[in-house]
MOPAC internal coordinates of N, CA, C and O (Angstrom, degrees):
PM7 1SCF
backbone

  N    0.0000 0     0.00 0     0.00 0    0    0    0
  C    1.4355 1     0.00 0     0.00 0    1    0    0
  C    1.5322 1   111.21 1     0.00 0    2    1    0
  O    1.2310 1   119.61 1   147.14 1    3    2    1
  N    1.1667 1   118.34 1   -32.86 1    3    2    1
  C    1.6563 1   137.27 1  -178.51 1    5    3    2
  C    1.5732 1    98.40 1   -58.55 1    6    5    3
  O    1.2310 1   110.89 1   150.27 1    7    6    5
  N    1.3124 1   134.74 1   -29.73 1    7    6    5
  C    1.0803 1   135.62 1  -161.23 1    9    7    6
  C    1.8200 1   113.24 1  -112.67 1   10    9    7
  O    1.2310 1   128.28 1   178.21 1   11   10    9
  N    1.4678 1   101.65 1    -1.79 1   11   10    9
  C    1.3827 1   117.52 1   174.67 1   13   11   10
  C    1.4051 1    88.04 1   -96.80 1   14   13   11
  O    1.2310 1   107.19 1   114.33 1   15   14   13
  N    1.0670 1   141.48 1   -65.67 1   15   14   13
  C    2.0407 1   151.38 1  -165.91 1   17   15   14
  C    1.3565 1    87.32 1   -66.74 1   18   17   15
  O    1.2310 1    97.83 1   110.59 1   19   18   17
  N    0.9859 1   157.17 1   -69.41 1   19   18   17
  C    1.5109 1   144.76 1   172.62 1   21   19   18
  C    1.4805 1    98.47 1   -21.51 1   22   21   19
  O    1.2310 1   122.22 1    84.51 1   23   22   21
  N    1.6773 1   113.35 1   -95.49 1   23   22   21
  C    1.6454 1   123.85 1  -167.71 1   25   23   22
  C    1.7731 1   104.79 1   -32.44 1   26   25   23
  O    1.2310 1   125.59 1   133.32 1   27   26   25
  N    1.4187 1   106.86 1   -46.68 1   27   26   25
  C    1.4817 1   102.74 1  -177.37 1   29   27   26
  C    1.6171 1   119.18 1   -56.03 1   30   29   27
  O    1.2310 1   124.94 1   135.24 1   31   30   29
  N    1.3461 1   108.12 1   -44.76 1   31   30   29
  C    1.3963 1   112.46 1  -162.60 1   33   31   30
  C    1.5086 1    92.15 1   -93.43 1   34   33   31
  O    1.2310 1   108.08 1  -163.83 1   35   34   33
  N    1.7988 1   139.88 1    16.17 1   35   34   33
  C    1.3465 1   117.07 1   163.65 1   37   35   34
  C    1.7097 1    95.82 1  -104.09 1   38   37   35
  O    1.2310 1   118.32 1   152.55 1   39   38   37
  N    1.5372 1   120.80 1   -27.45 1   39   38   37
  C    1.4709 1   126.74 1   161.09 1   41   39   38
  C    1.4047 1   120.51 1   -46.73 1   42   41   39
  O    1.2310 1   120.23 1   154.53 1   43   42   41
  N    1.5323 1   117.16 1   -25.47 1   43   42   41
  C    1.7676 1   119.31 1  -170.75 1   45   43   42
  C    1.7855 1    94.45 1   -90.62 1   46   45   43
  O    1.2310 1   124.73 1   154.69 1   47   46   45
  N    1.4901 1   108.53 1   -25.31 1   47   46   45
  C    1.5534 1   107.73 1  -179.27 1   49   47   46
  C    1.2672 1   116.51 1   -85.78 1   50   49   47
  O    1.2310 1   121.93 1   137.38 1   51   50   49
  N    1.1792 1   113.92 1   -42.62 1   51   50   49
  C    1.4159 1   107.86 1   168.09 1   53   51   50
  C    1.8360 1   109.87 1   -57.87 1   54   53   51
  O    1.2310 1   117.02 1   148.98 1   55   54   53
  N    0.7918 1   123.27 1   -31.02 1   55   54   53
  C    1.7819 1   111.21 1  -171.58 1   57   55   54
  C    1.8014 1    92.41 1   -95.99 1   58   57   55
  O    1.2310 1   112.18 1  -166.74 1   59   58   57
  N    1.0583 1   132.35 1    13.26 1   59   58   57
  C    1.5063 1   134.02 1  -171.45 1   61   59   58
  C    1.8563 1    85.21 1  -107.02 1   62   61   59
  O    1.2310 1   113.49 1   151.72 1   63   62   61
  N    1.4989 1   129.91 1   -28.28 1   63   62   61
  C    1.1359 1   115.97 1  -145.99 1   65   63   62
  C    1.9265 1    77.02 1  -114.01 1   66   65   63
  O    1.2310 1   114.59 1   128.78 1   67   66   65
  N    1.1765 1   127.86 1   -51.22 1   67   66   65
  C    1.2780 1   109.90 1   175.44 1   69   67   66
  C    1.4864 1   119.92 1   -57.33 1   70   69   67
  O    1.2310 1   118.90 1   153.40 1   71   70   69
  N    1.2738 1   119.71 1   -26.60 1   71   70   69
  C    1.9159 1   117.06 1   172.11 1   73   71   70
  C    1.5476 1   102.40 1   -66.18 1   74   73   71
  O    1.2310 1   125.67 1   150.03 1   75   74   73
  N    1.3743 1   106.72 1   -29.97 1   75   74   73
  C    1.8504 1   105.47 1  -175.23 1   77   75   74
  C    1.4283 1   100.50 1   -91.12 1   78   77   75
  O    1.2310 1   111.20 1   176.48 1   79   78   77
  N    1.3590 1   134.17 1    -3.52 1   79   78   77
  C    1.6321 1   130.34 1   174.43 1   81   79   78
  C    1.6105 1   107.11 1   -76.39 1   82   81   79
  O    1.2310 1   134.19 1   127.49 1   83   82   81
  N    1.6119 1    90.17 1   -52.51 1   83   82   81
  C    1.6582 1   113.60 1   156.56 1   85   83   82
  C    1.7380 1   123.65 1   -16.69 1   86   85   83
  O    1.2310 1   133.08 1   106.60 1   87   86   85
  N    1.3484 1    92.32 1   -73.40 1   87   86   85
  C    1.2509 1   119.66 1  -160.45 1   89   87   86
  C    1.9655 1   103.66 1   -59.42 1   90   89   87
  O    1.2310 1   133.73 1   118.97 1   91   90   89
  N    1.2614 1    91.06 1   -61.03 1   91   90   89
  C    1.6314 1   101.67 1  -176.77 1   93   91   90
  C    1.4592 1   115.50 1   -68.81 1   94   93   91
  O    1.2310 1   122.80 1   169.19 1   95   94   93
  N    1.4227 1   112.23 1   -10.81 1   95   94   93
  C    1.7084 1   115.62 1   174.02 1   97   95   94
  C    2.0190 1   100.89 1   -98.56 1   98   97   95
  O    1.2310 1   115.25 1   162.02 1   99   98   97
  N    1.1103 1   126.61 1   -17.98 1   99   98   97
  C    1.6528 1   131.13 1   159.03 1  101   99   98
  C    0.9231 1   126.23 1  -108.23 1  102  101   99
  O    1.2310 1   110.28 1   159.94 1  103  102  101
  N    1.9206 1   135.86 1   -20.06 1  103  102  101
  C    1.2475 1   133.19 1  -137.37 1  105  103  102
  C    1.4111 1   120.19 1     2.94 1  106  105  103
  O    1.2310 1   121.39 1  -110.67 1  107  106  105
  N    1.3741 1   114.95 1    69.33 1  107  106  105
  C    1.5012 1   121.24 1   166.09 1  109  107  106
  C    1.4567 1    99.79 1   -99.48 1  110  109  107
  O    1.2310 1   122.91 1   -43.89 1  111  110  109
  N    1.6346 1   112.03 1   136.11 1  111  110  109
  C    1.6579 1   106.84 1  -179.78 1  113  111  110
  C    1.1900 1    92.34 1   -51.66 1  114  113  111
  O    1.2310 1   110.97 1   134.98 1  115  114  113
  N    1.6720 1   134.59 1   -45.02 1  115  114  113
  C    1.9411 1    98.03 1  -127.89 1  117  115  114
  C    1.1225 1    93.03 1   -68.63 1  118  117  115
  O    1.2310 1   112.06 1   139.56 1  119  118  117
  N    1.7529 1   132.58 1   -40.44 1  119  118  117
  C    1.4009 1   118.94 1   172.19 1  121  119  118
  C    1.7467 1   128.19 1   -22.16 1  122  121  119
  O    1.2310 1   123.44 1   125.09 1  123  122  121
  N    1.6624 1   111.02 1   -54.91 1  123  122  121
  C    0.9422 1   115.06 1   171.20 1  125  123  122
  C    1.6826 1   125.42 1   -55.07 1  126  125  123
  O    1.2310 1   121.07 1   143.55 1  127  126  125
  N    1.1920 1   115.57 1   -36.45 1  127  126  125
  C    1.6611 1   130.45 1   178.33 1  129  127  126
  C    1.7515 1    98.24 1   -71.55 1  130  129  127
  O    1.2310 1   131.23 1   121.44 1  131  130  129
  N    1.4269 1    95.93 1   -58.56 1  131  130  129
  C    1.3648 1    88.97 1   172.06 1  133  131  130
  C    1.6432 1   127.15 1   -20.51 1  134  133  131
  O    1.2310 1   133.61 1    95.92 1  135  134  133
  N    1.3636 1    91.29 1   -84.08 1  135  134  133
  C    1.5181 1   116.19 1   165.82 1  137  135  134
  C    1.2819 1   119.38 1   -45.28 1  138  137  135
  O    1.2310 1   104.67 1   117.29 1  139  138  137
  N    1.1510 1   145.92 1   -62.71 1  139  138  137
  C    1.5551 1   133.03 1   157.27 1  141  139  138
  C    1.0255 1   113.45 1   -42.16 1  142  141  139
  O    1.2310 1   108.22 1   139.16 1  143  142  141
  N    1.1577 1   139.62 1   -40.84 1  143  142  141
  C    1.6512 1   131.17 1  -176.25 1  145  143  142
  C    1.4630 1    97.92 1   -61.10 1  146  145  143
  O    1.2310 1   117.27 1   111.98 1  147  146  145
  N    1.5310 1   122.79 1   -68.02 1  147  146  145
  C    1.2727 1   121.44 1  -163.63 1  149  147  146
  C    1.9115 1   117.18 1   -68.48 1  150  149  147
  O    1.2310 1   121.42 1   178.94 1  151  150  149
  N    1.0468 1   114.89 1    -1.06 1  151  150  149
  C    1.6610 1   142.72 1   145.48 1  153  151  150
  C    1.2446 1   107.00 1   -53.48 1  154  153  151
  O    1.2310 1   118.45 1    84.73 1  155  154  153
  N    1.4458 1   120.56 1   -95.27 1  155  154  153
  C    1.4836 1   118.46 1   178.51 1  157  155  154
  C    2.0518 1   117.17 1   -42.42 1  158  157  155
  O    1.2310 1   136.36 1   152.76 1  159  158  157
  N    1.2597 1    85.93 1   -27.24 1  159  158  157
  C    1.7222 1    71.78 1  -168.35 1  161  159  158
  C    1.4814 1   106.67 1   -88.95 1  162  161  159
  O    1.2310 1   116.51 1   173.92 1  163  162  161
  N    1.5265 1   124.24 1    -6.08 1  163  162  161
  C    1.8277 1   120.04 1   150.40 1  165  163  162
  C    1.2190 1   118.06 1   -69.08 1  166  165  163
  O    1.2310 1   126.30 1   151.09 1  167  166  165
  N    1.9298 1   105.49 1   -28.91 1  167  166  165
  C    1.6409 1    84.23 1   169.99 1  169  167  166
  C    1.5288 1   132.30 1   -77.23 1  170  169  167
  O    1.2310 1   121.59 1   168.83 1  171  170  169
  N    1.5334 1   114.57 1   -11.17 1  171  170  169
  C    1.5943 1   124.99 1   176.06 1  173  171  170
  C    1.6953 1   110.70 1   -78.21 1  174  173  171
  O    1.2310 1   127.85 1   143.26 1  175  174  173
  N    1.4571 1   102.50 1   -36.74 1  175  174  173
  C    1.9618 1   102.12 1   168.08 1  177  175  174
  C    1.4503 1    95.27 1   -50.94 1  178  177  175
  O    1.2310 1   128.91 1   126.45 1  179  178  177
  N    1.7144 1   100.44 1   -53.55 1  179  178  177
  C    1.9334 1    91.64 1  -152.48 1  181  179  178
  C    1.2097 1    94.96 1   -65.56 1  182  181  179
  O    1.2310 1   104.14 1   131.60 1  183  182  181
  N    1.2826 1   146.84 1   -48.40 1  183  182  181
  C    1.7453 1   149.57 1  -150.47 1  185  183  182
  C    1.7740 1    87.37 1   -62.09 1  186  185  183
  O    1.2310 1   121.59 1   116.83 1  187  186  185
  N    1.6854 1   114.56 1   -63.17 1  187  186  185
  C    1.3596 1    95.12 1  -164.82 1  189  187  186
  C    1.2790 1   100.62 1   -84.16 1  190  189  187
  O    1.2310 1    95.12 1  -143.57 1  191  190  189
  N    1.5099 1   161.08 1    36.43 1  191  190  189
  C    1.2665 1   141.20 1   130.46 1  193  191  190
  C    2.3492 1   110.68 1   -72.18 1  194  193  191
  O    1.2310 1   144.60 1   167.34 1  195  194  193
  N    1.1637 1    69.78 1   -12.66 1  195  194  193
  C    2.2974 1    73.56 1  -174.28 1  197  195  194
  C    1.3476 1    93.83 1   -81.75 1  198  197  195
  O    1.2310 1   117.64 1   128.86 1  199  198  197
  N    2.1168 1   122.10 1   -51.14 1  199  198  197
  C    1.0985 1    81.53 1  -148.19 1  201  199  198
  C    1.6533 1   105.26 1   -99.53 1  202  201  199
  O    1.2310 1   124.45 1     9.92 1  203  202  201
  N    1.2339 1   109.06 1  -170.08 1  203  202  201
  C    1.4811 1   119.20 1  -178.92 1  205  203  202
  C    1.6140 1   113.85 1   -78.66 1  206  205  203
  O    1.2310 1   135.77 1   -63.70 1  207  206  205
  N    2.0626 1    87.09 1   116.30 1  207  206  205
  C    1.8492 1    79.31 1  -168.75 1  209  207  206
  C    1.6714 1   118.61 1   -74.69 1  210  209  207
  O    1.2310 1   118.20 1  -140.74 1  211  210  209
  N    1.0229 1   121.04 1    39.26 1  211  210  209
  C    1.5172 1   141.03 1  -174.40 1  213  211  210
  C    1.6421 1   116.70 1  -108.07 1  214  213  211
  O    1.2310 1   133.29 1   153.80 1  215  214  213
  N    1.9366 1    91.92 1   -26.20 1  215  214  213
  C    1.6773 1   107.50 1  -174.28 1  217  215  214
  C    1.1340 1   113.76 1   -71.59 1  218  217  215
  O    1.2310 1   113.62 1   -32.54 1  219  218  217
  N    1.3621 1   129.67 1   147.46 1  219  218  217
  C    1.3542 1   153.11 1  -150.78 1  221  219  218
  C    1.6179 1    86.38 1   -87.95 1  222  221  219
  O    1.2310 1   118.65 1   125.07 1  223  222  221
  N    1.1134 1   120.17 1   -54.93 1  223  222  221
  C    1.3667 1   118.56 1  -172.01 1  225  223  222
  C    1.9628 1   139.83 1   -88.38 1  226  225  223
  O    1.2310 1   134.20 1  -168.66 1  227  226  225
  N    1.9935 1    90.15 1    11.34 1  227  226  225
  C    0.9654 1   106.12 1   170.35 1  229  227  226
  C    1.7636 1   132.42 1   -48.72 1  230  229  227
  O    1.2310 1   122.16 1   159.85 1  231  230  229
  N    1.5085 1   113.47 1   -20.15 1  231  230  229
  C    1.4619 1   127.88 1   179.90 1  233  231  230
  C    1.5198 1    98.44 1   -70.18 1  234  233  231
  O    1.2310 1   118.19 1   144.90 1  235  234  233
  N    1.1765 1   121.05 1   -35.10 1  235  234  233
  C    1.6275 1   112.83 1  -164.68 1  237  235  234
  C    1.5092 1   103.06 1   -59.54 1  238  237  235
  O    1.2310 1   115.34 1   139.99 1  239  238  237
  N    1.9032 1   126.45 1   -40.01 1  239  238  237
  C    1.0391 1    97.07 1   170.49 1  241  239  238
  C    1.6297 1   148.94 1   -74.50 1  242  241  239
  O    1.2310 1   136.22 1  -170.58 1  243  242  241
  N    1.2850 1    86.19 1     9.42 1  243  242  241
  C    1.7703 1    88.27 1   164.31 1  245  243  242
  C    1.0896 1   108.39 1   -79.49 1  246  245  243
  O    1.2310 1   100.94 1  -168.67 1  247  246  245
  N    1.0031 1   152.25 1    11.33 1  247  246  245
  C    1.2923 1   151.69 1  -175.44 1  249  247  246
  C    1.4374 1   118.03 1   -96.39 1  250  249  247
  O    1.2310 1   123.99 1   177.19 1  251  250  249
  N    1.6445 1   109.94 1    -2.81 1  251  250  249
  C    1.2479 1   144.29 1   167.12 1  253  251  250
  C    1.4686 1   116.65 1   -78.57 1  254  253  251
  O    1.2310 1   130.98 1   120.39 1  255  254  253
  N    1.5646 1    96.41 1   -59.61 1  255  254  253
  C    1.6375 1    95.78 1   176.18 1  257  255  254
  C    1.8602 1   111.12 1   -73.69 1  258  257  255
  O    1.2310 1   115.27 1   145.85 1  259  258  257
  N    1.1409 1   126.57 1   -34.15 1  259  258  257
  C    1.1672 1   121.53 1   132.99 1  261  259  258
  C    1.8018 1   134.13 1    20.64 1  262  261  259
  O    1.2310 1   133.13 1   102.18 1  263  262  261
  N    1.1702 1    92.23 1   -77.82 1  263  262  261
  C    1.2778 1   125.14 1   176.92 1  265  263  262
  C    1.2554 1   112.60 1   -74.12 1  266  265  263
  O    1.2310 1   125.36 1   120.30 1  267  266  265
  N    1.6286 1   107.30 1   -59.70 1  267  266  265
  C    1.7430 1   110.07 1  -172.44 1  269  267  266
  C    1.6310 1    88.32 1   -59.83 1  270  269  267
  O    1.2310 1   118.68 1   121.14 1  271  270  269
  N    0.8139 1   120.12 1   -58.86 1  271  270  269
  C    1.8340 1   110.60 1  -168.93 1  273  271  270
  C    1.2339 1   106.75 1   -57.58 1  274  273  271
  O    1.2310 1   102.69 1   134.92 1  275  274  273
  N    1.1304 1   149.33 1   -45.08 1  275  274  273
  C    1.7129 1   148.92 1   163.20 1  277  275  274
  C    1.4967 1    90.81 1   -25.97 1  278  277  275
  O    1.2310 1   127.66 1   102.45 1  279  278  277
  N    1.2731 1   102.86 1   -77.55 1  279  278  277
  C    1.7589 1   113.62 1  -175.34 1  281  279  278
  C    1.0458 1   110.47 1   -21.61 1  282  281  279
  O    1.2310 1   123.26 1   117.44 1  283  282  281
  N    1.6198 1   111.35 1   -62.56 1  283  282  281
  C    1.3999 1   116.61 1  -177.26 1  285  283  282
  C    1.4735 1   127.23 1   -49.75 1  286  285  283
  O    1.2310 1   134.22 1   134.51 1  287  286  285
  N    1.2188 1    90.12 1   -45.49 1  287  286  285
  C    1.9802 1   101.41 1  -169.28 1  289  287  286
  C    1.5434 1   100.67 1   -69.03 1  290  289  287
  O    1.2310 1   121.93 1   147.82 1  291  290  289
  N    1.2138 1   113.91 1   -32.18 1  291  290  289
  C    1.7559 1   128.82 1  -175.79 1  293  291  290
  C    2.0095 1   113.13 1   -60.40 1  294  293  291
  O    1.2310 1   143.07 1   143.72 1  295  294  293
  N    1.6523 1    72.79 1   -36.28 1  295  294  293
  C    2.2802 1    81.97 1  -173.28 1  297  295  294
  C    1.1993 1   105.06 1   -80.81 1  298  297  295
  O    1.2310 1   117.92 1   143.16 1  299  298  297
  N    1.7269 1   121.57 1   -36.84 1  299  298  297
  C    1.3357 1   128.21 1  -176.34 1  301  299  298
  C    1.7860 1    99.00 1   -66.77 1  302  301  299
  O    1.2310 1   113.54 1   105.64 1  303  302  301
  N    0.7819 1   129.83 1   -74.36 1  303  302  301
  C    1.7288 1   133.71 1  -177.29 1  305  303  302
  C    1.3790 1   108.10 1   -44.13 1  306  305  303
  O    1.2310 1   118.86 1   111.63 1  307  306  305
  N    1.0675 1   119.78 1   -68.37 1  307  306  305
  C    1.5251 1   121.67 1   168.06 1  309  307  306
  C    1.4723 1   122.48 1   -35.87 1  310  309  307
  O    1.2310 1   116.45 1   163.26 1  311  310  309
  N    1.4654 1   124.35 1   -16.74 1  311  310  309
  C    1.3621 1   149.51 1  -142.14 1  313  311  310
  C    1.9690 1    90.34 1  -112.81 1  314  313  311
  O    1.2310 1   134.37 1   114.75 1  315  314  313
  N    1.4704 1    89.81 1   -65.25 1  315  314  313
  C    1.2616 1   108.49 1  -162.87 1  317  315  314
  C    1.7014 1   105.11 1   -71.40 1  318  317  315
  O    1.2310 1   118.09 1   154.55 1  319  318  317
  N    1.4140 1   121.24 1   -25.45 1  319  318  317
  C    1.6317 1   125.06 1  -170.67 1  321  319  318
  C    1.4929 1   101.73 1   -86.01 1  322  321  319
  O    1.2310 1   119.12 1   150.83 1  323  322  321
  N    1.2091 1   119.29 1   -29.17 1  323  322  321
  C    1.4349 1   128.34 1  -176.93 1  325  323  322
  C    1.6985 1   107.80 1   -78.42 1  326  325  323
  O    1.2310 1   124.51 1   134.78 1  327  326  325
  N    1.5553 1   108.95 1   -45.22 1  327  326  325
  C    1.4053 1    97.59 1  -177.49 1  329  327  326
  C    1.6086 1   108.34 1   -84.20 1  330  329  327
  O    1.2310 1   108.49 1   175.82 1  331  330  329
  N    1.1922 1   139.13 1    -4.18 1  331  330  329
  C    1.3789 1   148.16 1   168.12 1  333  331  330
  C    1.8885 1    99.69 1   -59.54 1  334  333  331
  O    1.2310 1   126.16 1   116.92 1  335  334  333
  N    0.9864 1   105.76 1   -63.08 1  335  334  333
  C    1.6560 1   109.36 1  -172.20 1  337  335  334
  C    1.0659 1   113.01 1   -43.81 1  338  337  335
  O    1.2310 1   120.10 1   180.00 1  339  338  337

């Protein structure tokens, strides 16, 4: 399974680095949100490929993807209030 959360969390970086290729060729946030979201969410593959899926405290890293999805919902709205004006 360690080796599925690996592939995932080098797949969330690679699309973290094309939203940020994105970003610096438009500077449109959602690119930027984009890209941080998909940042944080290689670091929750990588967190749960380290830790031991036996650990009591394995839930905390969802609390990562969490976030990357906050991110998300944050770039999309932010996206959408800006192009409304």
């Amino acid at each position: 399974m360690q080796f599925v959360w690996g592939a995932l969390a080098a797949g969330c970086a690679v699309a973290g680095l094309f939203f940020l290729r994105f970003w610096r060729e438009s500077r449109d946030r959602l690119f930027a949100g984009f890209a941080a979201a998909f940042f944080v969410l290689a670091l929750n593959w990588a967190a749960l490929g380290v830790v031991n899926p036996s650990d009591e405290t394995r839930h905390l890293t969802y609390l990562l993807r969490l976030v990357a999805f906050l991110i998300l919902i944050w770039a999309i709205v932010d996206k959408n209030r800006r192009s409304a004006r």
